[in-house]
C-alpha positions as CSV (number, residue, x, y, z in Angstrom):
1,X,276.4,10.9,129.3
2,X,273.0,8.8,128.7
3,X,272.9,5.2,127.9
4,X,270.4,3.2,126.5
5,X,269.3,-0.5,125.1
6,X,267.9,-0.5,121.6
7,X,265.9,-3.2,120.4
8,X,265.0,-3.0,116.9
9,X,262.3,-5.7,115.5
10,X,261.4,-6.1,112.0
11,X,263.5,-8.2,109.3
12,X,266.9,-6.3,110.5
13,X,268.6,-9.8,110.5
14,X,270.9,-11.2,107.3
15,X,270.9,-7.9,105.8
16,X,274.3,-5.6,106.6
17,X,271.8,-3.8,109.9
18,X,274.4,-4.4,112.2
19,X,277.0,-3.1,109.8
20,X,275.5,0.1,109.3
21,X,274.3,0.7,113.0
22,X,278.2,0.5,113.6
23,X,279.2,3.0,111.1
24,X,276.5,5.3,112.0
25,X,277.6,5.3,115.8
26,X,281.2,5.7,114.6
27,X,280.2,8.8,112.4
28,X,278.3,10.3,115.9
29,X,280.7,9.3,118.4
30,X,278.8,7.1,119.8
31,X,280.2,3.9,122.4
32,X,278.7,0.7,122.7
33,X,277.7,-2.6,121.3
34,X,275.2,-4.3,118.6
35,X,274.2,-7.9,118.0
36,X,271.8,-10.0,116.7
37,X,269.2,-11.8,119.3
38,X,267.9,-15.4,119.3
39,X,264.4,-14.1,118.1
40,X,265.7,-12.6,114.8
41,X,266.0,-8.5,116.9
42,X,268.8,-6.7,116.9
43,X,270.4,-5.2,120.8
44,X,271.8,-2.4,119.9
45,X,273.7,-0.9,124.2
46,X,274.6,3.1,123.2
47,X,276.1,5.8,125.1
48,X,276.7,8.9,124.4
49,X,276.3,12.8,125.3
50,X,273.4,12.7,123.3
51,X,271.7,9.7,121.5
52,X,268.4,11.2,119.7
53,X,270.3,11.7,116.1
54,X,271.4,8.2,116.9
55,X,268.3,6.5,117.5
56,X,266.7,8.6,114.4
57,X,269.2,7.6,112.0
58,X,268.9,3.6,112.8
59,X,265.5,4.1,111.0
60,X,267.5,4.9,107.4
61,X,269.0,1.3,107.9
62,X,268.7,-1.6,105.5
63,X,266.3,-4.2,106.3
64,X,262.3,-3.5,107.3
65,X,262.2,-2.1,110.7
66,X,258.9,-2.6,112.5
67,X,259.5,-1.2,115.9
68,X,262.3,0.8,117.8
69,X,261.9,-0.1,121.8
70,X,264.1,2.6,123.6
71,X,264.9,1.7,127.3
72,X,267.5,3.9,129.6
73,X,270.1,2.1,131.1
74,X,273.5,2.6,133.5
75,X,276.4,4.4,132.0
76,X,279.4,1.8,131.7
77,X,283.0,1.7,131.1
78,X,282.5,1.8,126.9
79,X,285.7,2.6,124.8
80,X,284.4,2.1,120.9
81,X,281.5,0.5,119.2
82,X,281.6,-3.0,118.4
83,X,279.4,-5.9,116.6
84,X,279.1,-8.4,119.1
85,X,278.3,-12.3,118.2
């Protein structure tokens, strides 16, 4: 199982992003959280067997993304993906 945090920067704020990284995670089978930051990015904590469909697709989202910052992270206890806010 791999886990990383996603940080997406661009204008992904006010415009459904959050929405559709949640549906997209739900179509993969993917656990784990999204929500918008205080400096107008988007944390985006997934875990799954494998996350590089994942992390593709979130480029096909609404909104104008400017940079995808890919960092791994711990596996955790995840049961679903949620918006978090």
């Amino acid at each position: 199982m791999e886990c990383r945090r996603i940080i997406i920067s661009g204008s992904v704020q006010g415009v459904g992003f959050r929405y559709y990284v949640k549906r997209l995670a739900e179509r993969l089978f993917v656990l784990g959280t999204v929500k918008n930051l205080p400096d107008c990015t988007v944390e985006i904590i997934a875990q799954a067997t494998d996350l590089a469909v994942f992390i593709e697709g979130l480029r096909d989202g609404p909104g104008e993304i400017r940079d995808i910052e890919v960092r791994q992270e711990q596996p955790s206890d995840l049961s679903a993906f949620r918006i978090v806010s």
